[in-house]
Steps between C-alpha positions, in 0.01 A plus 500: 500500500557827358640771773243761571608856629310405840651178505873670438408769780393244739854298444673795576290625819643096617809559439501873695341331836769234508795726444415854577643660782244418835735636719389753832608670822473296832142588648363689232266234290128575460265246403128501398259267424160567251520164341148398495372775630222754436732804552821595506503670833792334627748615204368861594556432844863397409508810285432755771714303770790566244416852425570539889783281547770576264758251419212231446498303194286235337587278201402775248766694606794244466626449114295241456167667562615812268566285247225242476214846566729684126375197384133622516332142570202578649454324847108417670534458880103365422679232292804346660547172276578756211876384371640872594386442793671182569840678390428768766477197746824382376651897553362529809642150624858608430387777639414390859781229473760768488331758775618516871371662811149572553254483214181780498196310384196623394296187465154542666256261377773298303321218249707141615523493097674858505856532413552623863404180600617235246874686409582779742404389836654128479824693293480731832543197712738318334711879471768416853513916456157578572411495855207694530210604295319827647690525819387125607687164415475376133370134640252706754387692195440205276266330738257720365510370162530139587240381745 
């Protein structure tokens, strides 16, 4: 199978979410959610609550989210089974696993398909270092998403 330049760009964006830095401050993670959804009011939600909280940061801050967006693979929040956006799942899993303290979700209307739901909230449970997502206990939190 020949190599295509898509193919060679997507092999690449792989290898940056498994080996890129992840790494963030204690309490400062933000998370959003518009997997599946119409809009992407909760990313611009997430925006604006890190406009006002400085110190915040979200995976496209970390090296690994700076390098897989120079890449320039477009990304459709209306289509999450897109390959790229399986390798953002795979950032944002490291991601989460490496996090501690409290996590900021936004998350509103999260699709049980989403990434939030499938990657980042069972990584968030499994994390010993998270203890709280939005002020409330991580297990208290999740009960929303698995009833």
């Amino acid at each position: 199978m020949e190599k295509t330049k898509e193919n060679t760009e997507l092999e690449l964006a792989r290898e940056i979410a498994e080996t890129a830095d992840v790494s963030s401050a204690p309490n400062s993670v933000v998370l959003y959610s518009t997997s599946y959804q119409p809009t992407d009011v909760n990313k611009r939600e997430a925006l604006q609550y890190m406009a006002e909280h400085k110190g915040c940061s979200w995976l496209d801050n970390t090296e690994c989210g700076q390098k897989l967006i120079a890449l320039n693979l477009a990304t459709d929040y209306k289509n999450p089974e897109g390959e790229l956006m399986k390798i953002w799942a795979r950032a944002s899993e490291r991601f989460i696993a490496q996090a501690s303290g409290n996590i900021t979700a936004f998350v509103a209307g999260a699709d049980p398909r989403s990434t939030f739901v499938t990657v980042e909230l069972p990584t968030l449970l499994k994390n010993d270092k998270i203890v709280t997502v939005n002020g409330t206990d991580k297990y208290e939190f999740a009960r929303h998403f698995y009833r």
